[in-house]
DSSP file (Angstrom, degrees, kcal/mol; ACC not computed):
  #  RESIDUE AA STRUCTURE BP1 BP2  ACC     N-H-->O    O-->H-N    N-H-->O    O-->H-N    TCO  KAPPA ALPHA  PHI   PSI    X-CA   Y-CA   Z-CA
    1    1 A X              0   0    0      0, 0.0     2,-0.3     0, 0.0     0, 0.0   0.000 360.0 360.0 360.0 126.9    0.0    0.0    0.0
    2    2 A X        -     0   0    0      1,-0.0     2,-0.3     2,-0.0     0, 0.0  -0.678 360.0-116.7 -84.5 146.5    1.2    3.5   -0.9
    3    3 A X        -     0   0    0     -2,-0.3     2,-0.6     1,-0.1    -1,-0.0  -0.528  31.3-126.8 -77.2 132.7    1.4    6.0    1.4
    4    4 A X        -     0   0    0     -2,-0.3    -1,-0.1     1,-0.1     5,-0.0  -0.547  12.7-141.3 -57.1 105.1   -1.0    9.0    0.8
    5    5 A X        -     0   0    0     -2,-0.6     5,-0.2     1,-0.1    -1,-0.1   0.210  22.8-121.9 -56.9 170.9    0.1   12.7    0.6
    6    6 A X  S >> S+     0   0    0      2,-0.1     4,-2.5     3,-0.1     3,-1.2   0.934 119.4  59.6 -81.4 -25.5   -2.1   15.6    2.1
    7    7 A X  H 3> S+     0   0    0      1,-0.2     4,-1.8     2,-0.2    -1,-0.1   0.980 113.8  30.6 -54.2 -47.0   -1.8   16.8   -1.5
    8    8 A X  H 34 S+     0   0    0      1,-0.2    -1,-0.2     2,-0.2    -2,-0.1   0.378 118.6  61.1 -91.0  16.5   -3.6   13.5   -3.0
    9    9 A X  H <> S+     0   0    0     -3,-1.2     4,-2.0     2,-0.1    -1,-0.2   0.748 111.8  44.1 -99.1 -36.7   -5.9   13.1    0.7
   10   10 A X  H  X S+     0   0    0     -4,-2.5     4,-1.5     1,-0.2     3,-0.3   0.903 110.0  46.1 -67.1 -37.4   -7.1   16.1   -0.3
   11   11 A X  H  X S+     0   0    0     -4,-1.8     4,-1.7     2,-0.2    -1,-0.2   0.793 115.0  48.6 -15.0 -57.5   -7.7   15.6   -3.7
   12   12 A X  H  4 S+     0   0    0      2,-0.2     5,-0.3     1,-0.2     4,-0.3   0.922 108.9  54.3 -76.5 -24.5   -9.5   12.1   -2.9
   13   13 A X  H >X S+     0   0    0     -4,-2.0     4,-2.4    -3,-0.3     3,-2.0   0.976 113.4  51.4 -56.2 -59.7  -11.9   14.2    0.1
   14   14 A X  H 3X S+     0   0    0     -4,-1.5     4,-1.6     1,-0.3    -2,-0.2   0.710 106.5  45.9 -62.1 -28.2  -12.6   16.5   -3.3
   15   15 A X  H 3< S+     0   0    0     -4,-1.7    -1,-0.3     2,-0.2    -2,-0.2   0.273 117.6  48.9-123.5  -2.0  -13.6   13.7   -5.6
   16   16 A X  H <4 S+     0   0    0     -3,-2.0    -2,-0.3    -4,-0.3    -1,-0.2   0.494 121.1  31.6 -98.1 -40.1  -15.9   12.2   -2.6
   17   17 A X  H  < S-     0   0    0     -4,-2.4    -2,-0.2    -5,-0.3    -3,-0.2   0.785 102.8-130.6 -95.0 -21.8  -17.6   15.2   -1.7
   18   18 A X  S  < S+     0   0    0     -4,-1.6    -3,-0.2    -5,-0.1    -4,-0.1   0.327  93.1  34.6  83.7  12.6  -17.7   16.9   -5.2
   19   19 A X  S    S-     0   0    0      2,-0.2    -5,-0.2    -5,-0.2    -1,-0.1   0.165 109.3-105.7-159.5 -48.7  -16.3   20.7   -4.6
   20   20 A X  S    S+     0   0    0      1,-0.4     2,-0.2    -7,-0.2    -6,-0.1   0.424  77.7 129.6 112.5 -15.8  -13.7   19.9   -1.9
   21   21 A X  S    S-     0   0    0      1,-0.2    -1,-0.4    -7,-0.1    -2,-0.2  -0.525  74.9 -77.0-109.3-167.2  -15.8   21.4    1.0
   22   22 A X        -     0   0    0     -2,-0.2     2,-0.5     1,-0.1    -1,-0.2  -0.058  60.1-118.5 -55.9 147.4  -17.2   20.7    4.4
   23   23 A X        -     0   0    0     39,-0.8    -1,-0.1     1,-0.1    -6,-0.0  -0.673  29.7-165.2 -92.5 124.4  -20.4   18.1    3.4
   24   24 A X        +     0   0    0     -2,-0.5     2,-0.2    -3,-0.1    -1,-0.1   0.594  60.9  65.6 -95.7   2.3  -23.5   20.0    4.6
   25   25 A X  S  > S-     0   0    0     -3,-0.1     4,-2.4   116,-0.1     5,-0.2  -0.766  81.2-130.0 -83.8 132.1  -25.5   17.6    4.4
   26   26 A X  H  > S+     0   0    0     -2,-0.2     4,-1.6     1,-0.2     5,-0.1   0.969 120.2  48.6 -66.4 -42.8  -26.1   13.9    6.2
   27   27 A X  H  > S+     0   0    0      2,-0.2     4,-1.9     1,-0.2    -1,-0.2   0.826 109.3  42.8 -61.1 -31.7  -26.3   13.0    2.2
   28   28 A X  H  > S+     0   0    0      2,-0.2     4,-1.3     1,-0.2    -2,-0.2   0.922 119.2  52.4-111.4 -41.4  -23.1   14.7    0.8
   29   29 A X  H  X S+     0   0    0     -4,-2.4     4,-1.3     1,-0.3    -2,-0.2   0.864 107.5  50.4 -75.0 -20.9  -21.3   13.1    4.6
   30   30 A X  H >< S+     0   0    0     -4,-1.6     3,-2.6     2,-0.2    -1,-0.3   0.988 107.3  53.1 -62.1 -65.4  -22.6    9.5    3.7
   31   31 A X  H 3< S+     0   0    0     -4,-1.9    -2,-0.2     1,-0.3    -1,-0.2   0.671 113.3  48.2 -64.4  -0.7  -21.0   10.0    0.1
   32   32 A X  H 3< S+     0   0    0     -4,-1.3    -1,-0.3    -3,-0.2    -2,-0.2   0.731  88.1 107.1 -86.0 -28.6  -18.0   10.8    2.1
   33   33 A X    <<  -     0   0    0     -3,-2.6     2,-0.9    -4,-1.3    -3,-0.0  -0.107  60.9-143.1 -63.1 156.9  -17.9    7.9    4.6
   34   34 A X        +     0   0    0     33,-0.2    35,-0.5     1,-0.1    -1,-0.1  -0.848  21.6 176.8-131.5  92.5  -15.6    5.5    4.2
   35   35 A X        +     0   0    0     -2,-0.9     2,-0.4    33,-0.1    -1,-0.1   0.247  48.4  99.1-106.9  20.8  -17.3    2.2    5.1
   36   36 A X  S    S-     0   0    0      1,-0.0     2,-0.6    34,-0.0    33,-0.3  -0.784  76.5 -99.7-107.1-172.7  -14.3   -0.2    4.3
   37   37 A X        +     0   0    0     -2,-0.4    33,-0.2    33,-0.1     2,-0.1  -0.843  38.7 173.7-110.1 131.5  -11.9   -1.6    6.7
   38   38 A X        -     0   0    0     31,-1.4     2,-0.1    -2,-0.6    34,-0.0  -0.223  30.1-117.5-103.1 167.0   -8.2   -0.4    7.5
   39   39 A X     >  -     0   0    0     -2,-0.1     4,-1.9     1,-0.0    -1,-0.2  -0.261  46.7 -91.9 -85.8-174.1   -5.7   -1.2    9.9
   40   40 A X  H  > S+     0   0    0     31,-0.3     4,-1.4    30,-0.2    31,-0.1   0.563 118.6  57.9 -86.6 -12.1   -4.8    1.2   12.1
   41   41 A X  H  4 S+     0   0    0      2,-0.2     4,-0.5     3,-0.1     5,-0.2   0.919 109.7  50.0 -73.4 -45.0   -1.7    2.7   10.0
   42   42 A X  H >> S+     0   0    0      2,-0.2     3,-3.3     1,-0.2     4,-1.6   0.972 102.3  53.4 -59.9 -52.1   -3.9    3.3    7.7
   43   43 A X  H >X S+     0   0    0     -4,-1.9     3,-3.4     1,-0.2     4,-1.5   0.928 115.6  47.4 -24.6 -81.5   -6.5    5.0    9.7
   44   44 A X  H 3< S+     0   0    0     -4,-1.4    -1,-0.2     1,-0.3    -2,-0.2   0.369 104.4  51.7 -59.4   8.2   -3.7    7.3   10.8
   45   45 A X  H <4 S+     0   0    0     -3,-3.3    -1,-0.3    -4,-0.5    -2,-0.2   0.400 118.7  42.1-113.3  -2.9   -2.0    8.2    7.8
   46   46 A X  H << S+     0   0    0     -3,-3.4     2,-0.3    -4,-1.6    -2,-0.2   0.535 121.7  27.0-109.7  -6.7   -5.7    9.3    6.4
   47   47 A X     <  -     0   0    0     -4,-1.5    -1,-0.3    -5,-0.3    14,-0.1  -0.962  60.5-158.7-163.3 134.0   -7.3   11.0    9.2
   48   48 A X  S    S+     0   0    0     -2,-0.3     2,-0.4     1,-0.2    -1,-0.1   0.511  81.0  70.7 -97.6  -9.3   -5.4   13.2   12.3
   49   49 A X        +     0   0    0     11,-0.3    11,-1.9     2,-0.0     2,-0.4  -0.960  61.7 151.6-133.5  85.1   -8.2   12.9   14.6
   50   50 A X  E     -A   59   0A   0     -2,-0.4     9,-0.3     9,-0.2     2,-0.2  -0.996  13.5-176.5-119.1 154.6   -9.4    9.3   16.4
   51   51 A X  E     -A   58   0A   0      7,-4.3     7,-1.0    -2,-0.4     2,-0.4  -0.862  29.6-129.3-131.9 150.9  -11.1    8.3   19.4
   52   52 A X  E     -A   57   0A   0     -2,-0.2     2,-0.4     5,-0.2     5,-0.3  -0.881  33.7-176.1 -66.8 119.1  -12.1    5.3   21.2
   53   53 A X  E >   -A   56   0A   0      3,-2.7     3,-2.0    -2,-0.4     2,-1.3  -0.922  59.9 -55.6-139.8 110.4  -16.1    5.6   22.1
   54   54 A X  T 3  S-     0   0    0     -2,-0.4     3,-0.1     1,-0.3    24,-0.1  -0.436 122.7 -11.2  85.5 -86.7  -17.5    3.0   24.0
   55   55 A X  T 3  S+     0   0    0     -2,-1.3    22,-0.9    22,-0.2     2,-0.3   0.357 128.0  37.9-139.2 -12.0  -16.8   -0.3   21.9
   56   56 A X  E <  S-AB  53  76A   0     -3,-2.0    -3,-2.7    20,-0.2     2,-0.3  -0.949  77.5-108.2-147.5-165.7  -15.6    1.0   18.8
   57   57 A X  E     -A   52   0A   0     18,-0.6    11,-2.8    11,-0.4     2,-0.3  -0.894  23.2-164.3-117.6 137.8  -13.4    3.9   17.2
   58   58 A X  E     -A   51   0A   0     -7,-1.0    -7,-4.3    -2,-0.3     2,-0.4  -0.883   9.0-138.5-126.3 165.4  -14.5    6.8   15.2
   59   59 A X  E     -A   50   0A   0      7,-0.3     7,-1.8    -9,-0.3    -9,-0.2  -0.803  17.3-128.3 -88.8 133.7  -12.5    9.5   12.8
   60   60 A X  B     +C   65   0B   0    -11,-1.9   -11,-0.3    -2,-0.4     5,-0.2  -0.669  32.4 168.8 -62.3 133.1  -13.0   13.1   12.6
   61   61 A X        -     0   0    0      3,-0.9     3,-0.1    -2,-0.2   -14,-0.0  -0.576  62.5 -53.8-175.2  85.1  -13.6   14.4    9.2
   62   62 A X  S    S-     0   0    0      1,-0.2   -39,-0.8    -2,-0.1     3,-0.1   0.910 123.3 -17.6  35.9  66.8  -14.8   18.0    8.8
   63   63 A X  S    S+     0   0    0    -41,-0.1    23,-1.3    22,-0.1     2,-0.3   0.583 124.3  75.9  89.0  -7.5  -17.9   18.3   11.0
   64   64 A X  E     - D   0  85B   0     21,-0.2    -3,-0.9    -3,-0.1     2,-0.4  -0.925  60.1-145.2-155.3 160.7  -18.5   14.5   11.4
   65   65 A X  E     +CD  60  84B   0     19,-1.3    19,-4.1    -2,-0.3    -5,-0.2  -0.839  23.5 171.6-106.4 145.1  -17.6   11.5   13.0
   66   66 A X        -     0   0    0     -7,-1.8     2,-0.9    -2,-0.4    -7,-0.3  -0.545  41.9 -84.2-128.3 177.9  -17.9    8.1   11.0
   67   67 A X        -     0   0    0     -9,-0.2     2,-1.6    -2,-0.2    -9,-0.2  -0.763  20.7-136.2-111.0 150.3  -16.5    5.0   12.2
   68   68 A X    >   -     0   0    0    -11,-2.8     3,-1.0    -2,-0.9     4,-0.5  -0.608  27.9-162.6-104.9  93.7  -13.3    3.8   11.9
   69   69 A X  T 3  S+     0   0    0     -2,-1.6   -31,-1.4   -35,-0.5     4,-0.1  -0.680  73.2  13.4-100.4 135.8  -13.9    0.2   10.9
   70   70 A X  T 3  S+     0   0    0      2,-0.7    -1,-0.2    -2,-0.5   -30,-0.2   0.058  84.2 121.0 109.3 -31.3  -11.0   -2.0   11.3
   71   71 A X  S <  S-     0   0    0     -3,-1.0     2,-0.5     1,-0.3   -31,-0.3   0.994  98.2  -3.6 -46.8 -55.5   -8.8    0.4   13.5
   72   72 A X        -     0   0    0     -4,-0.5    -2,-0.7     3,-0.3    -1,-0.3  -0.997  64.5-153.2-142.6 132.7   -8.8   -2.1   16.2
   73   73 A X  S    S+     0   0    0     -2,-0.5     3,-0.3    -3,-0.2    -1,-0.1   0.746  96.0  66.2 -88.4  -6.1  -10.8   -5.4   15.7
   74   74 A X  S    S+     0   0    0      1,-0.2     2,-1.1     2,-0.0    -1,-0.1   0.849 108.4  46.7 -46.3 -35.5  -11.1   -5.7   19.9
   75   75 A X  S    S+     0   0    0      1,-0.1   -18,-0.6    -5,-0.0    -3,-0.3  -0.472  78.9 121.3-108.0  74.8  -13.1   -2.6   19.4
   76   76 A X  B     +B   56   0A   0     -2,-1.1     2,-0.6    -3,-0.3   -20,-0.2   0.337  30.5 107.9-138.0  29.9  -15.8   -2.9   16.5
   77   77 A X        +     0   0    0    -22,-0.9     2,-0.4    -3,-0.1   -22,-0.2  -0.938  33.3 178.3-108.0 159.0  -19.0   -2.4   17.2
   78   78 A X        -     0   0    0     -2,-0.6     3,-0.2     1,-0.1   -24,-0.0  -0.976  24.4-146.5-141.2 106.4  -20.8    0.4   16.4
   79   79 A X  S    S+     0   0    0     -2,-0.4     2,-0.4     1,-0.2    -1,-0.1   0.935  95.5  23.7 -49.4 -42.0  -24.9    0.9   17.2
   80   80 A X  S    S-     0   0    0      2,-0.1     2,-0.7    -3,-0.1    -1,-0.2  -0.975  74.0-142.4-101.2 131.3  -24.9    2.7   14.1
   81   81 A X        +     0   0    0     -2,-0.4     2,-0.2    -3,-0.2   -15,-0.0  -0.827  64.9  65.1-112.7 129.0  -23.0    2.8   11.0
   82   82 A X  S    S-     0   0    0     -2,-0.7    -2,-0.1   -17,-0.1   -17,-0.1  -0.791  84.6 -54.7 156.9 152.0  -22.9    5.9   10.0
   83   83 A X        -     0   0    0     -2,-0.2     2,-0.5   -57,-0.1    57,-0.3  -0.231  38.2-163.9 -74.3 147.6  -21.8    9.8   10.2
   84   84 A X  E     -D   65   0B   0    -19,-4.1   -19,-1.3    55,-0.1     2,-0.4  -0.937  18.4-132.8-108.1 115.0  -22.8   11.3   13.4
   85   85 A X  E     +D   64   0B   0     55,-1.8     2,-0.4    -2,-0.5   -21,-0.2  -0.466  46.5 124.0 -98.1 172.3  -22.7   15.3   13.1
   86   86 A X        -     0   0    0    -23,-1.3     2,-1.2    -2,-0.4     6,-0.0  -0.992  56.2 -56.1-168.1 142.0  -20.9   17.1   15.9
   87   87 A X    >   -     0   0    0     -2,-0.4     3,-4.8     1,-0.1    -2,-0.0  -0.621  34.1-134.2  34.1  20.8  -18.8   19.1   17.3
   88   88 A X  T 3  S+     0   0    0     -2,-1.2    -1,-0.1     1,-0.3   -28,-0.0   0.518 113.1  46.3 -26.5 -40.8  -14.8   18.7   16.9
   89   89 A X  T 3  S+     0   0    0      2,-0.1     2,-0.4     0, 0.0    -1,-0.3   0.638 110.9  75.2 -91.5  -9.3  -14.1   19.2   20.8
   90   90 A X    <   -     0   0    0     -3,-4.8     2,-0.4     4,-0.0    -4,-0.0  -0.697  69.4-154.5 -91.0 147.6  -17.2   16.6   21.3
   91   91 A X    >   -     0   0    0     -2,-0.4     3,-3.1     1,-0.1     4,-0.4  -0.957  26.6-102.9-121.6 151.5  -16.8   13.5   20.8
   92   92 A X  T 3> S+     0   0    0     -2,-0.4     4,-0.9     1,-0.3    -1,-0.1   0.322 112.7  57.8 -45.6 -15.2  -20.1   11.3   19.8
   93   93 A X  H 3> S+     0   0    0      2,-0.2     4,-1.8     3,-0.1    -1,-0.3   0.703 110.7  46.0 -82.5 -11.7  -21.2    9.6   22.3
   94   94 A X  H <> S+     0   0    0     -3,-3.1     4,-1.1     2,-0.2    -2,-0.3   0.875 115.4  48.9 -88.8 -51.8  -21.6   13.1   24.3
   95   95 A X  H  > S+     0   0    0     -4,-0.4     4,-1.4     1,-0.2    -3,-0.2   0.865 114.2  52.1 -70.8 -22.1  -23.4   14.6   20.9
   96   96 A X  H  X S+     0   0    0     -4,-0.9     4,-2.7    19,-0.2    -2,-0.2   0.891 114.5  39.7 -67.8 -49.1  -25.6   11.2   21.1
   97   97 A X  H  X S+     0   0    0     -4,-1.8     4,-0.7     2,-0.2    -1,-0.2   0.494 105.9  56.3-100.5   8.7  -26.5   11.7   24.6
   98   98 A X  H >X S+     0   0    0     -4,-1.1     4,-2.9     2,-0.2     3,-1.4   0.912 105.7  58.2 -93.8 -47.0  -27.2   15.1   24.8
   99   99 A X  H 3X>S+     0   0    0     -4,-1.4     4,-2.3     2,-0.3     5,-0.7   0.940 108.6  52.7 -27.4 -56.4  -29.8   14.4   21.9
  100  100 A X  H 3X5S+     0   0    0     -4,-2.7     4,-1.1     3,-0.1    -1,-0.2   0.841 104.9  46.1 -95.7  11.0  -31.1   12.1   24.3
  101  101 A X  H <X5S+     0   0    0     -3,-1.4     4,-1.8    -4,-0.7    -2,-0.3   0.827 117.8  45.4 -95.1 -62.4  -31.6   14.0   26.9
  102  102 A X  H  X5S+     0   0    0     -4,-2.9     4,-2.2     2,-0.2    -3,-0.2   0.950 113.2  46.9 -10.8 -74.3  -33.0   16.5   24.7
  103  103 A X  H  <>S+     0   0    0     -4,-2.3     5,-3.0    -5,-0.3     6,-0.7   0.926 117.3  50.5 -49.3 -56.8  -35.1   14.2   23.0
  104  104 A X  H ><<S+     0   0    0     -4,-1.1     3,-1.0    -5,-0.7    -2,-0.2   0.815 105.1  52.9 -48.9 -47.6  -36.0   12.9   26.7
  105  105 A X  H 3<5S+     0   0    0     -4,-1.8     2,-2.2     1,-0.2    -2,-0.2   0.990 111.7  44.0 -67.7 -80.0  -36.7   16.1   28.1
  106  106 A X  T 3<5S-     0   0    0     -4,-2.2    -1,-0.2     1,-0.2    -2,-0.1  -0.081 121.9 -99.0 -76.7  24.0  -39.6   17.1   25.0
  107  107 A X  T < 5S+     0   0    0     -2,-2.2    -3,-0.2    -3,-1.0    -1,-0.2   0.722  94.8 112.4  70.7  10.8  -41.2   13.4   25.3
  108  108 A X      < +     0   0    0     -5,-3.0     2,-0.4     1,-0.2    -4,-0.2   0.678  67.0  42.0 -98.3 -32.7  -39.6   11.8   22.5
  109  109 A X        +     0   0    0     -6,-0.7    -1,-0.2    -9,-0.1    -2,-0.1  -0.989  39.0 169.6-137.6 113.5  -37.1    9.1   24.1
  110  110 A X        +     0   0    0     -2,-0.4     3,-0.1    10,-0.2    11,-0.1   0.336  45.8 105.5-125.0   4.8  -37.7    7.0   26.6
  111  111 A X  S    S-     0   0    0      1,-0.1     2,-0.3     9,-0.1    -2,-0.0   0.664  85.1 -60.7 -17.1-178.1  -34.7    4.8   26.4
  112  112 A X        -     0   0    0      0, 0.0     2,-0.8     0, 0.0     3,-0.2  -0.662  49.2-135.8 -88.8 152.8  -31.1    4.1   28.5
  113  113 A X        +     0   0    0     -2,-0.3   -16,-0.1     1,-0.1   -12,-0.0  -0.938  63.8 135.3-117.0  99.7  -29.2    8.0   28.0
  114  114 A X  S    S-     0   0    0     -2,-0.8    -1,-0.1     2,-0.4   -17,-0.1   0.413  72.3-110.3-138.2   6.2  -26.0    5.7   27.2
  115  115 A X  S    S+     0   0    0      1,-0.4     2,-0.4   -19,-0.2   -19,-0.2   0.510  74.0 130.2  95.5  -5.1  -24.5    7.7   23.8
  116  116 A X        -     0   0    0    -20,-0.1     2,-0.9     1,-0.1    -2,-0.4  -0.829  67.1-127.7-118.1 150.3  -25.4    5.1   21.4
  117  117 A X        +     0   0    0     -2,-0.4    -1,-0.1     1,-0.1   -36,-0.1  -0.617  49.6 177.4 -82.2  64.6  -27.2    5.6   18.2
  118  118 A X        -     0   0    0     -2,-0.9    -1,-0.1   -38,-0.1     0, 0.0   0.617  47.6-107.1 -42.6-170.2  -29.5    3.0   19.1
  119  119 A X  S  > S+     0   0    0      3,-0.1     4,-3.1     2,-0.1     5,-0.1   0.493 122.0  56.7 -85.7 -42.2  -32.6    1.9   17.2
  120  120 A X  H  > S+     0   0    0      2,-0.2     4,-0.6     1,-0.2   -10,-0.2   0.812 105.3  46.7 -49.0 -45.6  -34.5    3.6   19.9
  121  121 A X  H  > S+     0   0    0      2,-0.2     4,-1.5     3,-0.1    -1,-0.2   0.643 109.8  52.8 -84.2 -21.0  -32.9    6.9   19.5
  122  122 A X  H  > S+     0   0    0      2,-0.1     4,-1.5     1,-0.1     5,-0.3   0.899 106.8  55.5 -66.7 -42.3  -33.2    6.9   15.6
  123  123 A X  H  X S+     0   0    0     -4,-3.1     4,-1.7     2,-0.2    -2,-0.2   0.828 108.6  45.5 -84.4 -16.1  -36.8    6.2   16.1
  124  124 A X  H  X S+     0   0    0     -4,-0.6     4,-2.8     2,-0.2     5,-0.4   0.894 112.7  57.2 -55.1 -57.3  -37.3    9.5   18.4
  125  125 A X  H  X S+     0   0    0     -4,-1.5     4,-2.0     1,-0.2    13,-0.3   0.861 105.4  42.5 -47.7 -22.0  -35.4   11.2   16.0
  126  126 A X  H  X>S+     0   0    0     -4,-1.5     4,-0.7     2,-0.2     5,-0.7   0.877 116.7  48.0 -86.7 -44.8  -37.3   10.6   13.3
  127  127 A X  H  X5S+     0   0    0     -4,-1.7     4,-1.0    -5,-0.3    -2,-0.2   0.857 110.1  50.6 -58.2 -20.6  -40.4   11.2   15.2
  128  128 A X  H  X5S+     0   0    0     -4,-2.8     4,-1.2     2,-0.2     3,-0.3   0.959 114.6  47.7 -43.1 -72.7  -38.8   14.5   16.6
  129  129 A X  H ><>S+     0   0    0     -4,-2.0     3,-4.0    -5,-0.4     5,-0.9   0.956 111.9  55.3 -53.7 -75.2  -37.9   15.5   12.4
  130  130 A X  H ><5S+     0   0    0     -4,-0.7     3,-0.7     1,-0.3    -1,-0.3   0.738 109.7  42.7   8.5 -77.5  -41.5   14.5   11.8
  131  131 A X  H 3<<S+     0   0    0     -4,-1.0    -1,-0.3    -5,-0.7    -2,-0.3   0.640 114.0  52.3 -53.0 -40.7  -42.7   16.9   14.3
  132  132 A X  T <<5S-     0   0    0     -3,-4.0    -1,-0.3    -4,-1.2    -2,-0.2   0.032 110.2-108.7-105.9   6.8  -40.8   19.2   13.3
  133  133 A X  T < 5S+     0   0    0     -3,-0.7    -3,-0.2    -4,-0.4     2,-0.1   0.647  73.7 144.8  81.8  16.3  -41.2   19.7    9.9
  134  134 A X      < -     0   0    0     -5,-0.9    -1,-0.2     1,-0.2     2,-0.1  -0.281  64.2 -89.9 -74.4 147.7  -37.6   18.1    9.4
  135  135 A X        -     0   0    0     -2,-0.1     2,-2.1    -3,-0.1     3,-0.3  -0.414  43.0-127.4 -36.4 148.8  -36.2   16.0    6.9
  136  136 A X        +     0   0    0      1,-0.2   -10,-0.1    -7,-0.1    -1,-0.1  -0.645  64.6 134.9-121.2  69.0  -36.9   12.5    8.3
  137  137 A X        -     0   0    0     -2,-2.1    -1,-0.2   -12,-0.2   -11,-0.1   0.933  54.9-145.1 -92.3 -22.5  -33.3   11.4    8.0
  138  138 A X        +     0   0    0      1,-0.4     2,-0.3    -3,-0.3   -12,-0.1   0.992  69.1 102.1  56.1  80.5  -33.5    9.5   12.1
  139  139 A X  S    S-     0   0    0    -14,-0.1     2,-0.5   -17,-0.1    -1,-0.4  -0.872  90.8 -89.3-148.0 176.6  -29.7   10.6   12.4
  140  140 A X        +     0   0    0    -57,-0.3   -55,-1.8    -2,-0.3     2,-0.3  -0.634  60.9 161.9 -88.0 140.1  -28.1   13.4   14.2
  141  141 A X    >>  -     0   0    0     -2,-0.5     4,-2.0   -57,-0.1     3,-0.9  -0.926  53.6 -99.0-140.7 170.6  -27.9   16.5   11.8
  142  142 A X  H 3> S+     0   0    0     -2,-0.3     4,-2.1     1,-0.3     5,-0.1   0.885 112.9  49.0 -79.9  -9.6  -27.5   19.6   11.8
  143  143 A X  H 3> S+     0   0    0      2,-0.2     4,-1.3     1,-0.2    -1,-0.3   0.666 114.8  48.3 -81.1 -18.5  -31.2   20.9   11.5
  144  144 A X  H <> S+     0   0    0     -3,-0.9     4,-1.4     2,-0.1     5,-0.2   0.636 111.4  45.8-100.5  -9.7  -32.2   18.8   14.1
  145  145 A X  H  X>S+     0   0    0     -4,-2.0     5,-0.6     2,-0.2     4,-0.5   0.993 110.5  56.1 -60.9 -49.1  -29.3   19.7   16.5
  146  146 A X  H ><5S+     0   0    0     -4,-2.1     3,-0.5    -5,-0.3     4,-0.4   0.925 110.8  46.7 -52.4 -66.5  -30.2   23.3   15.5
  147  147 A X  H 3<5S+     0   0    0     -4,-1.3    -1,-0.2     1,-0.2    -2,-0.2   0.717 102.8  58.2 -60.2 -21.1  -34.0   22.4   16.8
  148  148 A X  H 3<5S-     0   0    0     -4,-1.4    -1,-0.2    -5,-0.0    -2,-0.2   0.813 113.1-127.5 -54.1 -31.0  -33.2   20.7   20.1
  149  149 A X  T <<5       0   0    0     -4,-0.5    -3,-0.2    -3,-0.5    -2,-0.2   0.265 360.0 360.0  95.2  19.5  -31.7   23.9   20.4
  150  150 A X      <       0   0    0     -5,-0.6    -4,-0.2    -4,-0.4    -3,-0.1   0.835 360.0 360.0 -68.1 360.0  -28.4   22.3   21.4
């Protein structure tokens, strides 16, 4: 495997996203995600920014976190797969559970408040979007972050 420059990571970011900027969208960050699985040099030679959260590890990547499948196979599960948006200084299980505590607060979620992007917490969310006149994606985005008020 060759190693990848920041000229040609940026390049390959551009040619996923289609312009080269931040994806402003839960669609334009899905066509960014990167859903195969690397070892853990690779992981670090593509992306500056990874955390351990809970049971599995996720990458930073301009305004969301995805999962880093394959960084460590001790650590690989994920409640969802799929970009969470967020925060830089947060990490996702903290933007996950302040959604349900949100979500919790306004009658929507009645769940564990444990950070994971359950099935339980997608299905507030959508009913939350619903409600709200939202796109009905049941992830976190930024128009329903925006409406939690959070």
């Amino acid at each position: 495997m060759t190693r990848t420059s920041p000229k040609n990571e940026q390049e390959r970011n551009r040619n996923r996203t289609g312009d080269g900027t931040r994806p402003t969208s839960f669609a334009d960050a899905w066509r960014r995600y990167d859903h195969h699985h690397h070892n853990r040099d690779w992981w670090r030679r593509h992306h500056t920014r990874i955390i351990l959260i809970n049971s599995g590890y996720y990458y930073w990547d301009e305004g969301w976190w995805y999962p880093a499948w394959g960084y460590d196979p001790n650590y690989s599960y994920y409640a969802y797969d799929g970009p969470i948006y967020g925060d830089g200084d947060i990490p996702p299980d903290q933007i996950v559970t302040s959604v349900q505590e949100a979500l919790r607060a306004e009658g929507y979620y009645f769940g564990a408040v444990d950070g994971e992007l359950g099935p339980m917490t997608r299905q507030a969310l959508a009913a939350w979007q619903r409600d709200h006149g939202l796109a009905v994606t049941t992830v976190i985005d930024d128009p329903t972050v925006r409406s939690l008020g959070l």
